[in-house]
N, C-alpha and C positions, 0 to 999 in steps of 0.2 A: 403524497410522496413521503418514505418515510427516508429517515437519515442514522447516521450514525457519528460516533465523535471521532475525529481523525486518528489515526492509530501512533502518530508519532510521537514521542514522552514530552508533555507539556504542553501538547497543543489540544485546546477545547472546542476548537473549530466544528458545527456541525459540517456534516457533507452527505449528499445525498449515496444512496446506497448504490447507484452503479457507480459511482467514483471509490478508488482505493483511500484516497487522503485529500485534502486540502489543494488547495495550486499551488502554493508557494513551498509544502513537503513536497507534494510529488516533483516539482521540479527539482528536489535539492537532491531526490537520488537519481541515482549513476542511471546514462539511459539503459546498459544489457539490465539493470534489476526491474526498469520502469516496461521492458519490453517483455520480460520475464512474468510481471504480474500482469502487463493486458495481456499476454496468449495465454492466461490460466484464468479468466476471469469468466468466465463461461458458466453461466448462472443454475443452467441444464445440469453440470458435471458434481457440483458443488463441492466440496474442499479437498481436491484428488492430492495425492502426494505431491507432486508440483505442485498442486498452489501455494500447500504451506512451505515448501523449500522456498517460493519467490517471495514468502512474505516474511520468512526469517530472514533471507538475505536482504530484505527492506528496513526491519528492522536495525540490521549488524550495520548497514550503508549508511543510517540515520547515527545511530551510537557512534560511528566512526568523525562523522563531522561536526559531532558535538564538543568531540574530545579535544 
């Protein structure tokens, strides 16, 4: 299996590659962003304009609740 490190700033967490992030990031953002990034997660498609519009607004959700 392979993995990747969670995308959220500071977190080192491995997580396996069909997961977006971690459990405890993915739950911290907002569910339209978390429903945003599973209907783009489609492995066939790989990185179409929606996916990276869901994963910058993953990003902004995350910086938001840091603040």
């Amino acid at each position: 299996m392979t993995a990747h490190t969670c995308p959220r700033r500071g977190c080192s967490i491995q997580v396996p590659d069909a997961l977006f992030a971690c459990r405890d990031d993915w739950f911290a953002l907002s569910r339209p962003v978390r429903a945003a990034i599973y209907a783009t997660s489609k492995p066939s498609k790989g990185f179409t304009r929606e996916r990276l519009d869901a994963i910058k607004a993953a990003l902004e959700d995350w910086e938001g609740a840091d603040r």
